[in-house]
C-alpha positions in Angstrom: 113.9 96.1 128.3 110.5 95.4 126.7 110.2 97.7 123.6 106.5 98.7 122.2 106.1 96.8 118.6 105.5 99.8 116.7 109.1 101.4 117.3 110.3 97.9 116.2 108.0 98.2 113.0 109.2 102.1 112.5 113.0 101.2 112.7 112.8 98.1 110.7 110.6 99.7 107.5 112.7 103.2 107.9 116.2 101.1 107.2 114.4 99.0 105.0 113.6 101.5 102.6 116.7 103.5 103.2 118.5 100.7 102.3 116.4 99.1 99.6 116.3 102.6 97.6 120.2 102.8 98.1 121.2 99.9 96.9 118.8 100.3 93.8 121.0 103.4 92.8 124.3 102.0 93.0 122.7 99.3 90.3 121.2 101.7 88.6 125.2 103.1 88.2 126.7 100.2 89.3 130.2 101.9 87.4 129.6 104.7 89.5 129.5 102.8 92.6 132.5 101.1 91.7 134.7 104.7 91.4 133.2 105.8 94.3 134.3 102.1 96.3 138.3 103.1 94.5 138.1 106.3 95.6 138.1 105.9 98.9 141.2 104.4 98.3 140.9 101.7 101.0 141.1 98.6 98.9 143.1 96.9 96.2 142.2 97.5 92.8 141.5 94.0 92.6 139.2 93.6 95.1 136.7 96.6 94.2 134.5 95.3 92.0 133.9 92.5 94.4 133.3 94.8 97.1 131.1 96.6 95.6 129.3 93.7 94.2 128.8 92.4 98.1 128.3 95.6 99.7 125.0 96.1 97.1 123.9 92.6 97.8 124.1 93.1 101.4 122.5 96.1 101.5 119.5 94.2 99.4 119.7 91.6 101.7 119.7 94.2 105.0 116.2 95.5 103.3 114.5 92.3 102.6 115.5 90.9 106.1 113.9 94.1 107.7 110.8 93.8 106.5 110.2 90.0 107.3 109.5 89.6 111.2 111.2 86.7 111.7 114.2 87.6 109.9 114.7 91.0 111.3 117.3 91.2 113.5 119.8 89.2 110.9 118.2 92.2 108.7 119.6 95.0 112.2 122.8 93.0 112.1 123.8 93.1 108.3 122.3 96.8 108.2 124.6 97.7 111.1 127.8 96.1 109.7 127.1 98.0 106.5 126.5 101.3 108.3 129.9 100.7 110.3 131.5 99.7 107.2 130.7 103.2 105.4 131.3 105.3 108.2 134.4 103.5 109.3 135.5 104.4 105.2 134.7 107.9 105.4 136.2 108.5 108.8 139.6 107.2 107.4 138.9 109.3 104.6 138.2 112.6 106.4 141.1 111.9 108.6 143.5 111.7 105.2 141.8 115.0 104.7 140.0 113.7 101.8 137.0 115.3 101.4 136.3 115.6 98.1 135.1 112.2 97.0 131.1 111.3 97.0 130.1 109.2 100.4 129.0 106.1 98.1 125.1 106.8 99.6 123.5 106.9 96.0 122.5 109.4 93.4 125.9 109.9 92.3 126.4 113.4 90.6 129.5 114.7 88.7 130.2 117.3 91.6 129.1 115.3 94.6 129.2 117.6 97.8 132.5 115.7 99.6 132.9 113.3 102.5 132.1 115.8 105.9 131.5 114.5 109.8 128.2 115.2 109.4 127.7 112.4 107.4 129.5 110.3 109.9 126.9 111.9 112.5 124.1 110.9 110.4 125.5 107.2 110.0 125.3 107.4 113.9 121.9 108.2 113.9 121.1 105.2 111.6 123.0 103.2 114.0 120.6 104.5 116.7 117.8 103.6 114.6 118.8 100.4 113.9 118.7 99.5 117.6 114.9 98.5 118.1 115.0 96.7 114.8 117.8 94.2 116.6 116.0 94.1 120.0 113.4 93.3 118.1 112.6 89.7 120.0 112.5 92.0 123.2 108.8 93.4 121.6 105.9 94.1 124.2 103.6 91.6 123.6 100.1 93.3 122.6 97.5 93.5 119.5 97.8 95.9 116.9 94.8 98.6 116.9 93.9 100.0 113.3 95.3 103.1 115.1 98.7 101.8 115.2 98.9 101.2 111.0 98.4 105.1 111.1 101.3 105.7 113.2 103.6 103.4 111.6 102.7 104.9 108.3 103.1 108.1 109.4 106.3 107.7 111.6 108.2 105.9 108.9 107.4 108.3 105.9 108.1 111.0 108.4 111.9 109.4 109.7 112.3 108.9 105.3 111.7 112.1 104.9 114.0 113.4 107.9 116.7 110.9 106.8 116.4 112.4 102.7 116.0 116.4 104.2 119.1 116.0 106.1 121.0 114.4 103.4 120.3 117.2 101.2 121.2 119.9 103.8 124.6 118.3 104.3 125.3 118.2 100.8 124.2 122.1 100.6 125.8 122.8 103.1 129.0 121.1 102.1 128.6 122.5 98.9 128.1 126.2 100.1 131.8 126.0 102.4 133.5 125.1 99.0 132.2 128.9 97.3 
């Protein structure tokens, strides 16, 4: 399956940023990140902060091995393991019927919407999306036109700005069930 270069491009800066953006607020409250890693409840208490600590640098590394070519389906590989990883947490989670923790995604807030399937849906669309990005040696072979660096500009801010919208209607709408 031969797959045109500028889905590959798309995928790869899309995560990247994702990513990249993500794991710059769980620095930024790198004490939040940890509370959110123990409650999930999943892990010893000794081994949170060291989870957490990998699962940042991970995600850092998933985002700079994205955006180099050559590296880019080592980038699809650790950006899948991490999105398994989450979405394998909150499924456990949700099954406990724990819902009321924050999903660990970033921008931590004192009332945090909850754990909900849709997030798991979402993580299974960024699975989706992760696919060209590991296929990525599989590219058509063909030159870039000047036309193409306007699609790729324009399809990756517009799957950021799905990815962000959507975030922020499952937290509203997780939000508005609890009133």
């Amino acid at each position: 399956m031969m797959i045109d270069p500028i889905l590959i491009h798309v995928s790869a800066a899309s995560l990247a940023g994702i990513f990249l953006l993500g794991s710059l607020e769980k620095l930024r409250n790198f004490i939040g990140f940890q509370g959110v890693v123990s409650d999930y409840a999943l892990l010893p208490m000794g081994l949170i902060v060291p989870f957490a600590a990998v699962f940042v640098t991970a995600e850092i590394a998933a985002g700079i091995l994205l955006l180099i070519p050559a590296t880019r389906p080592m980038g699809a590989v650790v950006a899948e393991l991490l999105l398994l990883t989450g979405t394998l947490g909150m499924a456990i989670n949700l099954l406990r019927g724990r819902r009321d923790i924050d999903c660990g995604c970033g921008g931590y807030t004192d009332k945090p919407g909850g754990l909900t399937w849709w997030l798991v849906a979402r993580n299974g669309l960024l699975l989706g999306l992760a696919l060209p990005a590991l296929l990525a040696n599989q590219a058509v072979a063909r030159m870039l036109a000047w036309t193409d660096g306007l699609t790729f500009v324009g399809a990756t801010l517009a799957v950021l700005g799905l990815y962000f919208s959507l975030n922020q209607l499952i937290d509203s709408h997780t939000k508005l069930q609890k009133l």
